[in-house]
Structure formats: structure tokens, C-alpha cells
PDB file with SEQRES, HELIX, SHEET and CRYST1 records, atoms N, CA, C and O in Angstrom:
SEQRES   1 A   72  UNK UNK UNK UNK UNK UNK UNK UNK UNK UNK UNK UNK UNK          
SEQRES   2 A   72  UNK UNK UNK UNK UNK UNK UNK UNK UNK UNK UNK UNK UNK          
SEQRES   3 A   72  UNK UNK UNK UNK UNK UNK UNK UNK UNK UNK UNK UNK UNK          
SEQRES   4 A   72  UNK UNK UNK UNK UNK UNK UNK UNK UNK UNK UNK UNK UNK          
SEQRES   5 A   72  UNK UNK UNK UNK UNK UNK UNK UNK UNK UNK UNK UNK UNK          
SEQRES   6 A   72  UNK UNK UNK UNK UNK UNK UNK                                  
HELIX    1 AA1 UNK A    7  UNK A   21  1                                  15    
HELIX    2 AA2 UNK A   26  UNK A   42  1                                  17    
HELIX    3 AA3 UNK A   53  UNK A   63  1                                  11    
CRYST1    1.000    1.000    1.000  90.00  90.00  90.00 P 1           1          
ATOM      1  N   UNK A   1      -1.543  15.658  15.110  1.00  0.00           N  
ATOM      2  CA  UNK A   1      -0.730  15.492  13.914  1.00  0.00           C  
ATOM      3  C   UNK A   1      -0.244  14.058  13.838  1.00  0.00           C  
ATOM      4  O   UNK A   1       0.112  13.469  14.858  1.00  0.00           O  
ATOM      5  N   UNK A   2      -0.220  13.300  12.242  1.00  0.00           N  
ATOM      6  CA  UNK A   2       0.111  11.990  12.446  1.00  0.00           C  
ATOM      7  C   UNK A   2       1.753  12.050  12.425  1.00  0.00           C  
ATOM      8  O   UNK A   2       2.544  12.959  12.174  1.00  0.00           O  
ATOM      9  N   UNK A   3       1.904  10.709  12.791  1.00  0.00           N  
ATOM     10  CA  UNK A   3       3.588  10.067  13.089  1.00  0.00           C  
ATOM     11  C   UNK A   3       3.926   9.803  11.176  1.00  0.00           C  
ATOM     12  O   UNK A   3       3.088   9.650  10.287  1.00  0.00           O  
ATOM     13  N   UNK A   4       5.155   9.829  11.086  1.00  0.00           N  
ATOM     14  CA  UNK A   4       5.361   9.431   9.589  1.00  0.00           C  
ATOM     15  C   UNK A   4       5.178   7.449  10.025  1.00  0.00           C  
ATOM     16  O   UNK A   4       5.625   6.572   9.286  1.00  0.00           O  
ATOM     17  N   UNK A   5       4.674   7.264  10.924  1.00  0.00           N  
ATOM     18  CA  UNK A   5       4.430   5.660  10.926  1.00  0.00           C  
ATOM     19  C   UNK A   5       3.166   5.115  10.931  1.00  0.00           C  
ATOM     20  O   UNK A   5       2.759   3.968  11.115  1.00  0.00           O  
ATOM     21  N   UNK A   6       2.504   6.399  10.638  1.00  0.00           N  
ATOM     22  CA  UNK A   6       0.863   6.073  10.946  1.00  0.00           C  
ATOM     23  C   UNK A   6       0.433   5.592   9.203  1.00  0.00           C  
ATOM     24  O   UNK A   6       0.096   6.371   8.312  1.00  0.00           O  
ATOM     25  N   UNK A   7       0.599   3.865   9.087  1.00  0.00           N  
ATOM     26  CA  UNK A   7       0.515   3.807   7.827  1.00  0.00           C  
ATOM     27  C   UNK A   7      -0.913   4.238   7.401  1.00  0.00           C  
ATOM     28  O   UNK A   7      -0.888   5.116   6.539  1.00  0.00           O  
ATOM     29  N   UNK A   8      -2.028   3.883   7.747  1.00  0.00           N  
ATOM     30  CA  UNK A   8      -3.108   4.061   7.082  1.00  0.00           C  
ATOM     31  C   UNK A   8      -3.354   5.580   6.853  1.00  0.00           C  
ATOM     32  O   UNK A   8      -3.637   5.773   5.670  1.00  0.00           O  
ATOM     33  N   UNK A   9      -3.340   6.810   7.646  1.00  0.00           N  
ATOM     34  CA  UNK A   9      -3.073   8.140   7.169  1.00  0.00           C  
ATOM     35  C   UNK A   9      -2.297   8.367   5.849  1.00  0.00           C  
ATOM     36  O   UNK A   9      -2.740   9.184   5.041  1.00  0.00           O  
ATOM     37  N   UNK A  10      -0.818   7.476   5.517  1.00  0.00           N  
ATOM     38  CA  UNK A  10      -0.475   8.206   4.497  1.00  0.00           C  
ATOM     39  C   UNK A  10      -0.843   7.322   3.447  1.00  0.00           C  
ATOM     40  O   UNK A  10      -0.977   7.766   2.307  1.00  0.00           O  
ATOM     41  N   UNK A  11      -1.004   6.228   3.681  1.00  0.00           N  
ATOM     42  CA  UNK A  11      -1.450   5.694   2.281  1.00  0.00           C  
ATOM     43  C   UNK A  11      -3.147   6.296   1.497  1.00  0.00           C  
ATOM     44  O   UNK A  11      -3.629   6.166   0.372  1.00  0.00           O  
ATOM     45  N   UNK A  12      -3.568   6.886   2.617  1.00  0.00           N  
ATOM     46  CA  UNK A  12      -4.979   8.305   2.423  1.00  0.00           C  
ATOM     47  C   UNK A  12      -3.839   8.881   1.288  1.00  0.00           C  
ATOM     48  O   UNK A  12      -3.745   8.573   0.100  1.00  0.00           O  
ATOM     49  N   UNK A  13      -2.966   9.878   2.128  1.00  0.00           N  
ATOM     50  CA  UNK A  13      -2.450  10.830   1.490  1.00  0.00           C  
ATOM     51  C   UNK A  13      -1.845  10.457   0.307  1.00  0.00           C  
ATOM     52  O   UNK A  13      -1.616  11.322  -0.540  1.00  0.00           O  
ATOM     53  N   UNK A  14      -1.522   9.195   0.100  1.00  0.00           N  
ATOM     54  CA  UNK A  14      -0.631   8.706  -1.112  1.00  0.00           C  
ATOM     55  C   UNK A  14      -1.736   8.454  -2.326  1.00  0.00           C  
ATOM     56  O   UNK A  14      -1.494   8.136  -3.490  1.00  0.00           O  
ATOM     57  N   UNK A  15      -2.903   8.672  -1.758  1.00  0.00           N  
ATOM     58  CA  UNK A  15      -3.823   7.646  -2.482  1.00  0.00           C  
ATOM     59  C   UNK A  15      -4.309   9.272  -3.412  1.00  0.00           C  
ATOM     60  O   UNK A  15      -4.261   9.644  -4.584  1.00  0.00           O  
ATOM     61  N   UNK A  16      -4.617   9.676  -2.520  1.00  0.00           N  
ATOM     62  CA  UNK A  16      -5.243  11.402  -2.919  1.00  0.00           C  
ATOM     63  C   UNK A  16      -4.579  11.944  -3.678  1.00  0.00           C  
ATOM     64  O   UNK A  16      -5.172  12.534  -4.581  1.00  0.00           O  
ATOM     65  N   UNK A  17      -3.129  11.987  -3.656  1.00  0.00           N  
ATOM     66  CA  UNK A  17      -1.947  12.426  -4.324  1.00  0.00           C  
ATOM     67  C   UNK A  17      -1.992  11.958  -5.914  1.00  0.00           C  
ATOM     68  O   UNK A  17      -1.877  12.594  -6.962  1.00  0.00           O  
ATOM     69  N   UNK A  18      -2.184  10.743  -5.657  1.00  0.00           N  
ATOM     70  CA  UNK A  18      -2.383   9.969  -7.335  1.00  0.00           C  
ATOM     71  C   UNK A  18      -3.805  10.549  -7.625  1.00  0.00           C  
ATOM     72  O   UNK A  18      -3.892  11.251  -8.633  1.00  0.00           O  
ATOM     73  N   UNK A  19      -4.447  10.436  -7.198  1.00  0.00           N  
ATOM     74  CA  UNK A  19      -5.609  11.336  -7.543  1.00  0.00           C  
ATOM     75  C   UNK A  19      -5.683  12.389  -8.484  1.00  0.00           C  
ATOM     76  O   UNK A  19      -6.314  12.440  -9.539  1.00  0.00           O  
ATOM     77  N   UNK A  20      -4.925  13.242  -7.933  1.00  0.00           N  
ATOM     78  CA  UNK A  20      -4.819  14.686  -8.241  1.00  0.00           C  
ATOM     79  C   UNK A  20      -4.072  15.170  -8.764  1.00  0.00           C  
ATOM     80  O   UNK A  20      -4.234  16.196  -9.425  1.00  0.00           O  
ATOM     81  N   UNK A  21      -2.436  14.211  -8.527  1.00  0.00           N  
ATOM     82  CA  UNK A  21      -1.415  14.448 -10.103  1.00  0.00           C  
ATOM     83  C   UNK A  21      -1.283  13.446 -10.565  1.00  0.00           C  
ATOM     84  O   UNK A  21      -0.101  13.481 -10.909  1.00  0.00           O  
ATOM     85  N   UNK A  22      -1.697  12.426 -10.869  1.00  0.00           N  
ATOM     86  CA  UNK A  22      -1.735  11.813 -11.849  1.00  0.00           C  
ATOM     87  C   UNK A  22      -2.974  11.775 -12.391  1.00  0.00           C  
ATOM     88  O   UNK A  22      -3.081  11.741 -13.617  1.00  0.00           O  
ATOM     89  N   UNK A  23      -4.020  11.774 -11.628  1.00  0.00           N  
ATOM     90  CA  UNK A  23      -5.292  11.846 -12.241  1.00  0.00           C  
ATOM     91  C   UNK A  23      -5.642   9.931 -12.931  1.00  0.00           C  
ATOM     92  O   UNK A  23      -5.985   9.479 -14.024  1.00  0.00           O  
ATOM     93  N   UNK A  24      -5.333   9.354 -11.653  1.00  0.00           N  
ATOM     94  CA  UNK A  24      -5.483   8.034 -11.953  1.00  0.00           C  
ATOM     95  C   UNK A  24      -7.353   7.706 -11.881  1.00  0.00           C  
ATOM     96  O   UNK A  24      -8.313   8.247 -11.332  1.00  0.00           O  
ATOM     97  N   UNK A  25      -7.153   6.620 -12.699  1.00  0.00           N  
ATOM     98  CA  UNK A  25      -9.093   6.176 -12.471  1.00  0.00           C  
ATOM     99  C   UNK A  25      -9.579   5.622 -11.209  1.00  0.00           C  
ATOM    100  O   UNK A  25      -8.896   4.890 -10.492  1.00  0.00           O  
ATOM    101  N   UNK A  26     -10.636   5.946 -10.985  1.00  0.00           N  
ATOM    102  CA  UNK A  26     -10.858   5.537  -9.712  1.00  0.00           C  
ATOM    103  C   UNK A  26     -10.488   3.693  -9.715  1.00  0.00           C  
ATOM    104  O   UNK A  26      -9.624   3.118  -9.053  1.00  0.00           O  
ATOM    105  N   UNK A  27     -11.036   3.360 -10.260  1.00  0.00           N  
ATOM    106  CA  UNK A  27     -10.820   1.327 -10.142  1.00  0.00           C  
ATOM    107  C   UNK A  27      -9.137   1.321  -9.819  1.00  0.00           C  
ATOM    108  O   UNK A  27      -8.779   0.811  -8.757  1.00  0.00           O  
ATOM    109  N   UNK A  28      -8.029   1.935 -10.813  1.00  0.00           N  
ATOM    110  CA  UNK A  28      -6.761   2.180 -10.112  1.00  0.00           C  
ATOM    111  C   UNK A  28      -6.659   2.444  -8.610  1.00  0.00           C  
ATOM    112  O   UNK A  28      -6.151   1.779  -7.707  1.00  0.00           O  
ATOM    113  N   UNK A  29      -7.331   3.683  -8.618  1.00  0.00           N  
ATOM    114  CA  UNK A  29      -7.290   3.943  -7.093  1.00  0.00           C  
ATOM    115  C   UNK A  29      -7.581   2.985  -5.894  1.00  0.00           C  
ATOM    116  O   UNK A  29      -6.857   2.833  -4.910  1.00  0.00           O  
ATOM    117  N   UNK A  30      -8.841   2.328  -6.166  1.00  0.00           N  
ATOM    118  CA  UNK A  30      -9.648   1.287  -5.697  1.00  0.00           C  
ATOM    119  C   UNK A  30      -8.417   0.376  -5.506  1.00  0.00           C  
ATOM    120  O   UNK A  30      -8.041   0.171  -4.351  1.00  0.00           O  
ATOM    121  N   UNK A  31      -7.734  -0.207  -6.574  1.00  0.00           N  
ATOM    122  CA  UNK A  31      -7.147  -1.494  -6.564  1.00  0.00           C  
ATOM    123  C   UNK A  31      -5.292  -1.086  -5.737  1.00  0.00           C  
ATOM    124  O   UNK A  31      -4.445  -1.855  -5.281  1.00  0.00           O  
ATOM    125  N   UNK A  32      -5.302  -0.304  -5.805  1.00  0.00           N  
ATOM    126  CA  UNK A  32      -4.369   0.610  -5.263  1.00  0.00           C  
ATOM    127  C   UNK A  32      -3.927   0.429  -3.365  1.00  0.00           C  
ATOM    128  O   UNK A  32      -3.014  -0.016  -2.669  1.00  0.00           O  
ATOM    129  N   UNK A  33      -5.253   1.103  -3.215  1.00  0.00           N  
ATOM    130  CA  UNK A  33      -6.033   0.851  -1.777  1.00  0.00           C  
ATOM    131  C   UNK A  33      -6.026  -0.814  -1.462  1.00  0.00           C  
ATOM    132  O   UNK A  33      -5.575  -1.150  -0.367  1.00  0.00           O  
ATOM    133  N   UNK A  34      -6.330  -1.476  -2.040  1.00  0.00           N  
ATOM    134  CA  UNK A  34      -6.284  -2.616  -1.810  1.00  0.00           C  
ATOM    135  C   UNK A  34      -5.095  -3.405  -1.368  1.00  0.00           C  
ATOM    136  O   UNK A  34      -4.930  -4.121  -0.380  1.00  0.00           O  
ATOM    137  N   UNK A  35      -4.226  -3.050  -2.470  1.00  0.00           N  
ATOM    138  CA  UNK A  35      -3.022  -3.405  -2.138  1.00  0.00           C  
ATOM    139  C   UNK A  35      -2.096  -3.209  -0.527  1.00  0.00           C  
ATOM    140  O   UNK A  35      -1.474  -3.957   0.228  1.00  0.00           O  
ATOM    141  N   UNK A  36      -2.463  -1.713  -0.581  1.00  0.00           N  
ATOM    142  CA  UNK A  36      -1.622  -0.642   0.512  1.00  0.00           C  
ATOM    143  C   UNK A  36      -2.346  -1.495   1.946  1.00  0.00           C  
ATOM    144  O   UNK A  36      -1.566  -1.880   2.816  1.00  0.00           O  
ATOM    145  N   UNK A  37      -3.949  -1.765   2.124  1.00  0.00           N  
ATOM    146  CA  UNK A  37      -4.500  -2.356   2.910  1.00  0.00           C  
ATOM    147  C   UNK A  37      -3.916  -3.532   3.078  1.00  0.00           C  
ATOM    148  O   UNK A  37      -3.613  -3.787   4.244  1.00  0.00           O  
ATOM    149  N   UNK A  38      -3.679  -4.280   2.324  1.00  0.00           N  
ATOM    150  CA  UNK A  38      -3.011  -5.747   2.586  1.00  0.00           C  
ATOM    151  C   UNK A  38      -1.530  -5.485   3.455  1.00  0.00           C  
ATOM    152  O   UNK A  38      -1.231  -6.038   4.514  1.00  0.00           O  
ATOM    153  N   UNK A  39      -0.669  -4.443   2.666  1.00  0.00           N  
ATOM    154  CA  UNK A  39      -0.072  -4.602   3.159  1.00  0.00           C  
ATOM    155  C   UNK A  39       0.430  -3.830   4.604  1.00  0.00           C  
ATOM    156  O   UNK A  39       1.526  -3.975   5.145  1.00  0.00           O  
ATOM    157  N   UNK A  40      -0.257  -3.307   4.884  1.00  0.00           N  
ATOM    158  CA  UNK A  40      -0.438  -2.463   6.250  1.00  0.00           C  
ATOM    159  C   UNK A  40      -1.112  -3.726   7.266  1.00  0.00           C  
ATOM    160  O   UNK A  40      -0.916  -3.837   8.476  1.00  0.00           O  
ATOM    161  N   UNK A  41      -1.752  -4.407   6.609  1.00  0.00           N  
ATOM    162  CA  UNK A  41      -2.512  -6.108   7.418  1.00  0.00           C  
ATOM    163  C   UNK A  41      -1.348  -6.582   7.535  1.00  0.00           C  
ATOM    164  O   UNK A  41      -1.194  -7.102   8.640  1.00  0.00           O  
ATOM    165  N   UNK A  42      -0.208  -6.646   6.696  1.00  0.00           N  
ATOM    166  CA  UNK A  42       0.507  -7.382   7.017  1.00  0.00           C  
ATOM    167  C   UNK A  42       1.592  -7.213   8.547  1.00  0.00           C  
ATOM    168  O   UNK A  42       1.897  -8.132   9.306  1.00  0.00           O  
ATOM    169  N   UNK A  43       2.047  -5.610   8.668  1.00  0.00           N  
ATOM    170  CA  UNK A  43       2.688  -5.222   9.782  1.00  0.00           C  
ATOM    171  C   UNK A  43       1.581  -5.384  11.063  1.00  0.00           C  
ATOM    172  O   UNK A  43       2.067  -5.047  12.143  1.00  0.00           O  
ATOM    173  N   UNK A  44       0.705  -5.672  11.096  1.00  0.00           N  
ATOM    174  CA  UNK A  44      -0.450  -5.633  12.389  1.00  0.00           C  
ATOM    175  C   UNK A  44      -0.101  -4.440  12.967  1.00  0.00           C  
ATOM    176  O   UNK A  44       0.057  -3.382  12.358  1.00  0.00           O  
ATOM    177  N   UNK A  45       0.052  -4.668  14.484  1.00  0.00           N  
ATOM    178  CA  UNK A  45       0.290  -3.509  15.297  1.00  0.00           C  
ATOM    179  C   UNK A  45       1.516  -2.726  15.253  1.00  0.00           C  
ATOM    180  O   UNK A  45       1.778  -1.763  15.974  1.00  0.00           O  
ATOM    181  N   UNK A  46       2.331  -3.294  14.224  1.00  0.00           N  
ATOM    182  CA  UNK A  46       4.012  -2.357  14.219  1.00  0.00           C  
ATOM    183  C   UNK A  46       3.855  -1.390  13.391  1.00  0.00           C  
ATOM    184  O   UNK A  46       2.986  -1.290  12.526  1.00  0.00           O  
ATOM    185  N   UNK A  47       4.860  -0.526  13.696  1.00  0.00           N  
ATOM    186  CA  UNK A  47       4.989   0.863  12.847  1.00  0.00           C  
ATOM    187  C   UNK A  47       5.023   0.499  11.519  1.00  0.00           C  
ATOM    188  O   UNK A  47       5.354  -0.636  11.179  1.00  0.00           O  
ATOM    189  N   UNK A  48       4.651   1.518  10.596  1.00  0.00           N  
ATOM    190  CA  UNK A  48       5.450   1.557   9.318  1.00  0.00           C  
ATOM    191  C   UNK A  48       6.712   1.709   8.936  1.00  0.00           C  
ATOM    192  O   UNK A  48       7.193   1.429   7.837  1.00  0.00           O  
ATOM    193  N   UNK A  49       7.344   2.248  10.056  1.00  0.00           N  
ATOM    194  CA  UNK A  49       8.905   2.582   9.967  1.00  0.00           C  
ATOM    195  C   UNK A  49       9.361   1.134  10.613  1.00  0.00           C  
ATOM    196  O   UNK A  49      10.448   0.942  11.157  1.00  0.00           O  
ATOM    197  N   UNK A  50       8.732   0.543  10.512  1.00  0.00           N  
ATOM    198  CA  UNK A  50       9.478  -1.420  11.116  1.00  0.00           C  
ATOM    199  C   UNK A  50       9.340  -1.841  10.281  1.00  0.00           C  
ATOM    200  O   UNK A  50       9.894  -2.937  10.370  1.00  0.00           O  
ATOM    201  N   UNK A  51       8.747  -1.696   8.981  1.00  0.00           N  
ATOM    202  CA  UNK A  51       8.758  -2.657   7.407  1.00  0.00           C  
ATOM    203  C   UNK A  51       9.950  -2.479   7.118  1.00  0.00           C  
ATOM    204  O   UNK A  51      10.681  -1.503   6.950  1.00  0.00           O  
ATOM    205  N   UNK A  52      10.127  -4.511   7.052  1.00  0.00           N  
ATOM    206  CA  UNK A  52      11.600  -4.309   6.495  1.00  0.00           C  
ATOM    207  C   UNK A  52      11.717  -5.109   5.001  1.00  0.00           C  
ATOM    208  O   UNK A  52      10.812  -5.708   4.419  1.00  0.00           O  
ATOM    209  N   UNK A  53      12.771  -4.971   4.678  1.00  0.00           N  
ATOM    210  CA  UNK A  53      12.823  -5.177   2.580  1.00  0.00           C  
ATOM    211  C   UNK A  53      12.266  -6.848   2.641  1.00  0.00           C  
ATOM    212  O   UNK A  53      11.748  -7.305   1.623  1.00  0.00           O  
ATOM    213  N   UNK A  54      12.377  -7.570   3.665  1.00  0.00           N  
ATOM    214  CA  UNK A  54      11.857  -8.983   3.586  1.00  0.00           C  
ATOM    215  C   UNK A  54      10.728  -8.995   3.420  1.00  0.00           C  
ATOM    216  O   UNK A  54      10.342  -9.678   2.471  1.00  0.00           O  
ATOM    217  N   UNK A  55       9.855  -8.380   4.112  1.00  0.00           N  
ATOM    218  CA  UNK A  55       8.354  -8.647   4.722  1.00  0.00           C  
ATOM    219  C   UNK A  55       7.630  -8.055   3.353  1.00  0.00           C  
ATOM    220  O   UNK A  55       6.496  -8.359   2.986  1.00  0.00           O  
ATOM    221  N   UNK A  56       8.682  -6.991   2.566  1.00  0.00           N  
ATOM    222  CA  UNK A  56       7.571  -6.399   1.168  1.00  0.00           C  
ATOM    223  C   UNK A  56       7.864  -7.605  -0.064  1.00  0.00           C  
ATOM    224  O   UNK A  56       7.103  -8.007  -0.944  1.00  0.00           O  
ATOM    225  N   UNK A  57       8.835  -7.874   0.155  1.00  0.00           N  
ATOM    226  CA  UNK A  57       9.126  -8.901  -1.068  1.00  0.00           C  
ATOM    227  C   UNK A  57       8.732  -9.996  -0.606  1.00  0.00           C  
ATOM    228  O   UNK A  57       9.157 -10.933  -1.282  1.00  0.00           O  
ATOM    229  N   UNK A  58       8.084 -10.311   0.276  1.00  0.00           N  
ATOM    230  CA  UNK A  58       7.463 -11.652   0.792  1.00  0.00           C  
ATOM    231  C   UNK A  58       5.869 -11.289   0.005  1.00  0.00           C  
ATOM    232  O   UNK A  58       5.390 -11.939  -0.924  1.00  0.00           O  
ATOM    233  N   UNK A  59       5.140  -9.879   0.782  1.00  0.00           N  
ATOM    234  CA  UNK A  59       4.358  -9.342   0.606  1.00  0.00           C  
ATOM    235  C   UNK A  59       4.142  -9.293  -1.342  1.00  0.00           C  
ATOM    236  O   UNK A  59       3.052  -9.537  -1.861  1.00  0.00           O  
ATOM    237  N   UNK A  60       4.916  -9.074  -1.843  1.00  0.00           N  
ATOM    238  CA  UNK A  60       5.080  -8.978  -3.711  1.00  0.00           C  
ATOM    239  C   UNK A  60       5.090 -10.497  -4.004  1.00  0.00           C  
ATOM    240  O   UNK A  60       4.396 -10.823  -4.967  1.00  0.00           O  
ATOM    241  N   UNK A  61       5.671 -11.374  -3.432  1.00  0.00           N  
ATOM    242  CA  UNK A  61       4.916 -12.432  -3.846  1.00  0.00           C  
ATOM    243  C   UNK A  61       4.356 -13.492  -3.680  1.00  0.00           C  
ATOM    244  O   UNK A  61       4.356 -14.543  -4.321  1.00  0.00           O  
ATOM    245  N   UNK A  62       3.582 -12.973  -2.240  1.00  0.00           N  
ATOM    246  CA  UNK A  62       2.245 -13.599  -2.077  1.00  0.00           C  
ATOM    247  C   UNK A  62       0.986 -12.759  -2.926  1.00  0.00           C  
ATOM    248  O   UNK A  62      -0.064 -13.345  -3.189  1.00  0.00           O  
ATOM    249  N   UNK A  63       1.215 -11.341  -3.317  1.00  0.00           N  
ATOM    250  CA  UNK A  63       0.207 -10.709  -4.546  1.00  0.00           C  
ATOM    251  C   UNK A  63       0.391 -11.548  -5.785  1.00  0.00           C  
ATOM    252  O   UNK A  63      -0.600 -11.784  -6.476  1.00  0.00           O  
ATOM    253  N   UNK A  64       1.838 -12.123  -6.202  1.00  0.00           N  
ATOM    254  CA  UNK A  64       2.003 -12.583  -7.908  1.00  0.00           C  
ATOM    255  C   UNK A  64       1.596 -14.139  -7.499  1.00  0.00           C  
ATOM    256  O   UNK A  64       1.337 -15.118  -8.199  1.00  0.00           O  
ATOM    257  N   UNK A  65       1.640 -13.986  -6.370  1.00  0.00           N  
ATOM    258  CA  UNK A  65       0.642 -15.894  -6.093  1.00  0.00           C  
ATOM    259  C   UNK A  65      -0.573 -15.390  -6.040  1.00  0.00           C  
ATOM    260  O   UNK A  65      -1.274 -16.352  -5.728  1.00  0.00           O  
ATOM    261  N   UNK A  66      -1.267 -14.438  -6.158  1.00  0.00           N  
ATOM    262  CA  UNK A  66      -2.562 -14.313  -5.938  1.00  0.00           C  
ATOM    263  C   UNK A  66      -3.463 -14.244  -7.939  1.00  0.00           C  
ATOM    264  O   UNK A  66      -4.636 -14.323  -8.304  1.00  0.00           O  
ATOM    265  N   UNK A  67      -2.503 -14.114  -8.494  1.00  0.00           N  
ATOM    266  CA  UNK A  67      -2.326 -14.031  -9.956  1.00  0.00           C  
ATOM    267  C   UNK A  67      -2.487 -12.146 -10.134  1.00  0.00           C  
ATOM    268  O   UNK A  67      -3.217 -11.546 -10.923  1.00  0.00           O  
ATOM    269  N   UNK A  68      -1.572 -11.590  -9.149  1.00  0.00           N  
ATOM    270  CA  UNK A  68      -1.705 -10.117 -10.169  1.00  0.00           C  
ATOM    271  C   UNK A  68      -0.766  -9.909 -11.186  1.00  0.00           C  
ATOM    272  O   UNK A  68      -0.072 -10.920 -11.290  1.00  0.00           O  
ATOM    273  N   UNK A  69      -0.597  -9.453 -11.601  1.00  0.00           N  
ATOM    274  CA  UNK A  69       0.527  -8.730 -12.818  1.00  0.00           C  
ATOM    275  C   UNK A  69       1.365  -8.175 -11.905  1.00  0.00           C  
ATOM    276  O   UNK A  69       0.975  -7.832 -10.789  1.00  0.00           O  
ATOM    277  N   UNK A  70       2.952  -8.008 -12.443  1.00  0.00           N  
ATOM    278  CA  UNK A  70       4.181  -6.992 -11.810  1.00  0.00           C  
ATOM    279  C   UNK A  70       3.614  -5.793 -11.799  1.00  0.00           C  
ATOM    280  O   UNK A  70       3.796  -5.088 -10.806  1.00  0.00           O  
ATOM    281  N   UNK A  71       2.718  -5.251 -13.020  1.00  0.00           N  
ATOM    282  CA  UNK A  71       2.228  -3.724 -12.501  1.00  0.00           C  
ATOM    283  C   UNK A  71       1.638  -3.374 -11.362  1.00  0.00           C  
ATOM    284  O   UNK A  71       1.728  -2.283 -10.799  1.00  0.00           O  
ATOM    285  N   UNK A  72       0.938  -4.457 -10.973  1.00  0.00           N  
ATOM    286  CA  UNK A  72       0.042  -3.854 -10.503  1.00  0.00           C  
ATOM    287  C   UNK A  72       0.680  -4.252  -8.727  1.00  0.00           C  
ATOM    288  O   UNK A  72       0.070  -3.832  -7.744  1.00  0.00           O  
TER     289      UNK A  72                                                      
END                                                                             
């Protein structure tokens, strides 16, 4: 059974979830995944329960330096 820190398991489960109630498009999904991957690269070997509010808002805008949109 996974740890609630095992990020790459739940961002599966988070990903599947939009899937299936929201019924998002796959390229969403795709670009979605992408994101969640970066930022799971970003903690390396630390838990998910060690992300702290710095490291995501660092993480948000090194994405809006990458030229994404706030949506996305």
C-alpha cells in the first residue's frame, strides 16, 4: 500500500480522477502530467509531505517563465 508521500502514485490517481469526473481531454491530461512530473523533479528524493509553500511558488514561476498561462 502507498504512503500519502508517494508523489508519483497519486498524481496517477489525481490524473485518473480528472479523467473520469471531469472527463478532461487527453492533451489536458497529457499537459497535466507534465506539470505534476516537473514538479515531483523538483522535490528529488524527499517526500511529498516535505513540499513546502516556497518551493511551489518558486515552482509556478519558473512554469510562467517558461511562457505558460496562470491556467494552466
Amino acid at each position: 500500500m502507498r504512503g500519502r508521500s508517494d508523489g508519483a502514485a497519486l498524481a496517477a490517481e489525481y490524473l485518473d480522477a480528472l479523467r473520469h469526473q471531469r472527463r478532461l481531454s487527453r492533451a489536458t491530461l497529457t499537459n497535466y502530467g507534465h506539470a505534476l512530473k516537473a514538479l515531483l523533479s523538483l522535490l528529488g528524493k524527499d517526500d511529498l509531505g516535505s513540499l513546502e509553500p516556497a518551493q511551489v511558488r518558486r515552482f509556478v514561476a519558473v512554469m510562467h517563465a517558461r511562457g505558460l498561462a496562470p491556467r494552466s
